[in-house]
C-alpha positions in Angstrom: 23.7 15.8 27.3 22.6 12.3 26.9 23.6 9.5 24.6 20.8 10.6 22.5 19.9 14.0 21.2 17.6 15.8 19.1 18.3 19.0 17.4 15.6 21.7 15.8 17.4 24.2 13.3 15.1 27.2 12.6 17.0 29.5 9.4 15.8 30.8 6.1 16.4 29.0 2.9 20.0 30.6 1.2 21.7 30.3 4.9 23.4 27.3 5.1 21.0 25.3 7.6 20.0 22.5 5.9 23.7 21.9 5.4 25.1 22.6 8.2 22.4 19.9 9.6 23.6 17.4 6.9 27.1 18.1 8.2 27.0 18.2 11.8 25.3 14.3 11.1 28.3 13.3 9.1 30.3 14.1 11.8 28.1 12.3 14.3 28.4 9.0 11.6 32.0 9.2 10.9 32.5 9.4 14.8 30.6 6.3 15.4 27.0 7.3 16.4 23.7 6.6 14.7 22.1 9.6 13.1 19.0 11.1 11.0 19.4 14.4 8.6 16.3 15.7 7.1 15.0 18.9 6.4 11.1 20.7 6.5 10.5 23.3 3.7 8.1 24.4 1.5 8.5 24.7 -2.4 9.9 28.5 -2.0 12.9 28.0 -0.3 14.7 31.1 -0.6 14.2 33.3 2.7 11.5 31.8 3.7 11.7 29.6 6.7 12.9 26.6 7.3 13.7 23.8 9.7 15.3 20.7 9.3 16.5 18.2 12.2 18.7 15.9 13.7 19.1 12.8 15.8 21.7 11.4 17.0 22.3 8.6 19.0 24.7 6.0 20.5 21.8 3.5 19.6 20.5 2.5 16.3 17.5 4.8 15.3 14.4 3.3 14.3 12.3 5.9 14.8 11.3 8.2 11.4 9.3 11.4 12.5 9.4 15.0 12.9 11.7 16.1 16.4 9.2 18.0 18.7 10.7 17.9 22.0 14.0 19.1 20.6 17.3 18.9 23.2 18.9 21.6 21.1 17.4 24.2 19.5 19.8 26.6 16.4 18.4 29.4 15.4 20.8 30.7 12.2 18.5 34.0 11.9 17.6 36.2 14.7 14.5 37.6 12.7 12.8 34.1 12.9 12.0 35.3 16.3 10.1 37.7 15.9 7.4 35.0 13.9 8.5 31.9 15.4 8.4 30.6 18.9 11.5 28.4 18.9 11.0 26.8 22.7 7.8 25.1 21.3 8.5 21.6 22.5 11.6 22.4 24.0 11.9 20.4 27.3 13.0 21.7 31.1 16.7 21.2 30.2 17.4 22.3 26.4 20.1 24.7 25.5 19.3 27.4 22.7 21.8 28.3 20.5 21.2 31.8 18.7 22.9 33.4 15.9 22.8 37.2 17.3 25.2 40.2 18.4 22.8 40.1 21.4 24.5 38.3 24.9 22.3 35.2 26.4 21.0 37.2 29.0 19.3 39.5 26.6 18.2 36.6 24.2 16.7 34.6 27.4 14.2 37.2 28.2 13.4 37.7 24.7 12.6 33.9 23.7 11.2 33.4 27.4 13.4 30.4 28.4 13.0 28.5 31.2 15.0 28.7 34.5 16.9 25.4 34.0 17.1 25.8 29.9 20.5 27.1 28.8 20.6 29.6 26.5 24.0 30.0 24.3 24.9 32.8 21.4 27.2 33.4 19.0 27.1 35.9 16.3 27.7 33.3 13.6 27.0 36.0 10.8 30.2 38.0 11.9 32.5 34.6 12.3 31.4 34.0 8.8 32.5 37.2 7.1 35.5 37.8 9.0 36.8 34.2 7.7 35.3 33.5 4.7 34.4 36.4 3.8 30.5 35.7 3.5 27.7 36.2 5.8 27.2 32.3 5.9 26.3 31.3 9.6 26.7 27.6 9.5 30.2 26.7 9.8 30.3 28.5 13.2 26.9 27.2 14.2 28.2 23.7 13.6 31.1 24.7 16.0 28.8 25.8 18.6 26.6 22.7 18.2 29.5 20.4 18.8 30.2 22.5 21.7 26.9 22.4 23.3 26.1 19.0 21.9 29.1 16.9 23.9 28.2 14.1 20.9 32.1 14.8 19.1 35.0 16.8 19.9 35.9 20.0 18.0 38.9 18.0 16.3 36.5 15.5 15.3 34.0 17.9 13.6 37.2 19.8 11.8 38.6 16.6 10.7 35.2 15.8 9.0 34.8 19.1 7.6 38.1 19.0 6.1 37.5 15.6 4.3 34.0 16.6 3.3 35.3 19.6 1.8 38.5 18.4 0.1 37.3 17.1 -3.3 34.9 20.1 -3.3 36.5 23.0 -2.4 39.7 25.0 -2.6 42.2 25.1 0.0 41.3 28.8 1.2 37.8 28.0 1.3 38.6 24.8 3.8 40.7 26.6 5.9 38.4 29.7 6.3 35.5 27.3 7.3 37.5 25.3 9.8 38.6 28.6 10.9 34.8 29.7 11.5 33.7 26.2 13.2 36.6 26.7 15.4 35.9 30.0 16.3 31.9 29.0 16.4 33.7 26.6 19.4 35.1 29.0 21.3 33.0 32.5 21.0 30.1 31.1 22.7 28.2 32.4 25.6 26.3 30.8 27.6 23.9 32.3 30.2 
């Protein structure tokens, strides 16, 4: 990637996105790089859709408006497809990250991507429950993110996590969602 990305997150309100946005930034800051955070919902939040952003850059951002030619593109629920086309925007080389049991090959015919975008899944839902016990896709999204991002190392973004979540959280908590961004790392596929 570039020194500069934009990122489109596509979920439903209850799933985590709008954090996991918030946090992947925080990283991004505490690692040195300039960033924006917001989210796009209406006033029923709760399963409906959603979308928030992010921009991050090794350059100071001036610049205060929607992401519409997104680098990276998250989508934390697979339904959203069926209602949503998430490569709107998307240039010749993004990457798509989707939250599915589905492999990339699959998922690359069903959103249409191009011949030189990348395509990337993980099934975040399963990561979730197995180590936290809740079907909360965002810890291993934000794993997968840093992965496809290049903008912070894995160590970074569990570091970050860890003091984020220390005055917050208990221990078992912490360590089962540094368990899931670390396992959101590695269990990608790309195709």
């Amino acid at each position: 990637m570039t020194d500069t990305i934009e990122i489109r997150w596509h979920g439903r309100g209850g799933q985590g996105t709008v954090t996991a946005c918030k946090l992947f930034a925080d990283a991004c800051l505490n690692g040195g790089r300039f960033v924006q955070a917001f989210p796009e919902y209406g006033p029923e939040r709760a399963g409906a859709p959603i979308r928030a952003y992010n921009r991050v850059s090794a350059r100071e951002l001036r610049g205060h408006y929607p992401v519409i030619r997104p680098n990276i593109v998250v989508v934390v629920d697979e339904t959203l497809l069926e209602s949503i086309d998430v490569t709107e925007g998307a240039p010749a080389d993004a990457a798509f990250i989707i939250n599915c049991r589905g492999n990339a090959a699959d998922m690359r015919n069903r959103i249409q991507a191009g011949p030189t975008q990348k395509v990337v899944t993980v099934d975040a839902t399963r990561i979730a429950i197995d180590t936290i016990g809740r079907p909360m896709p965002n810890a291993p999204l934000i794993g997968c993110v840093t992965r496809v991002s290049g903008m912070l190392s894995l160590q970074a973004a569990l570091d970050d996590m860890a003091r984020s979540f220390e005055k917050k959280f208990s221990q078992q908590i912490i360590s089962g969602n540094l368990e899931a961004t670390r396992r959101g790392f590695d269990e990608a596929v790309e195709q």
